[in-house]
Every structure is written in structure tokens, then in C-alpha cells.
C-alpha positions in Angstrom: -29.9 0.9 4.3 -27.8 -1.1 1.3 -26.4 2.6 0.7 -24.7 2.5 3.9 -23.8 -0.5 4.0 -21.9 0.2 1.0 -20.2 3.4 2.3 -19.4 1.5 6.1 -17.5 -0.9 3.0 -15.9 1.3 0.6 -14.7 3.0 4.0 -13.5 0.2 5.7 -11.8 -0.7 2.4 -10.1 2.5 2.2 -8.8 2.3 5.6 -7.0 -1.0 4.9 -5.5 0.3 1.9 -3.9 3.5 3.9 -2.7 1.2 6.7 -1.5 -1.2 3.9 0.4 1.6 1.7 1.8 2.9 4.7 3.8 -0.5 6.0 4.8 -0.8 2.3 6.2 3.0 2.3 7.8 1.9 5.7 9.3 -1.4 4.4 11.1 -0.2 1.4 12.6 2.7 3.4 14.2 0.4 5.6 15.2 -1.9 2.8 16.4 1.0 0.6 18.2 2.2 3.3 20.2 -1.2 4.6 22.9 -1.5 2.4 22.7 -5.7 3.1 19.8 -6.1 1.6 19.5 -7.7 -1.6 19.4 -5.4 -4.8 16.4 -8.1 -6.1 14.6 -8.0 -2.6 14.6 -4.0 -3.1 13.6 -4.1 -6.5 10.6 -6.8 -5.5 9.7 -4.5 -2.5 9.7 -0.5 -4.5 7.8 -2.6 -7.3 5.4 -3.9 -4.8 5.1 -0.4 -3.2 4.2 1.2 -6.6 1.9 -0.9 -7.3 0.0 -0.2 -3.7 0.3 3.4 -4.2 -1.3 2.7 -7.9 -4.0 0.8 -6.0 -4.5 3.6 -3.5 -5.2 6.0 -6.5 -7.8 4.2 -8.2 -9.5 3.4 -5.2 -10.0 7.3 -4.4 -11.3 7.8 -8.2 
């Protein structure tokens, strides 16, 4: 039963990652594209999406 219990986590783990990475991806296109946007605020928001996507990766290892 624990074995499960672990996969139903892992899984559910997984999942929030992909719908996390994914509003990340979404954000910094918009800010990437919008010309108003602070050069720091774009920075802050590709670094944070690199670091997701880093995240993302090790959690599939």
C-alpha cells in the first residue's frame, strides 16, 4: 500500500510541476513580448522559468 501511496505522490507532484512550468512558459512570453515591461522584470521572470524547467528535469530523472 505505502508503494502507491508514493506513486499517487510522485504523480501528483509531477502534475503540479507541468501546470507550474507551463504558466512560467506562458508568463515570460507575454513579458518577453511587451516591449513596457521592465528589462529586470524579464530577466527575473526567464531566470525563474529556467530554473522551473531545471526542476522539471530532475524530477523526471
Amino acid at each position: 500500500m505505502r508503494r502507491h501511496d508514493e506513486r499517487d505522490h510522485f504523480s501528483e507532484i509531477s502534475m503540479l510541476l507541468s501546470e507550474i512550468q507551463s504558466d512560467v512558459e506562458q508568463l515570460n512570453s507575454r513579458a518577453q513580448s511587451m516591449p513596457q515591461t521592465p528589462e529586470t522584470l524579464r530577466e527575473g521572470i526567464a531566470a525563474l522559468a529556467d530554473k522551473i524547467d531545471a526542476l522539471c528535469d530532475l524530477s523526471r530523472r
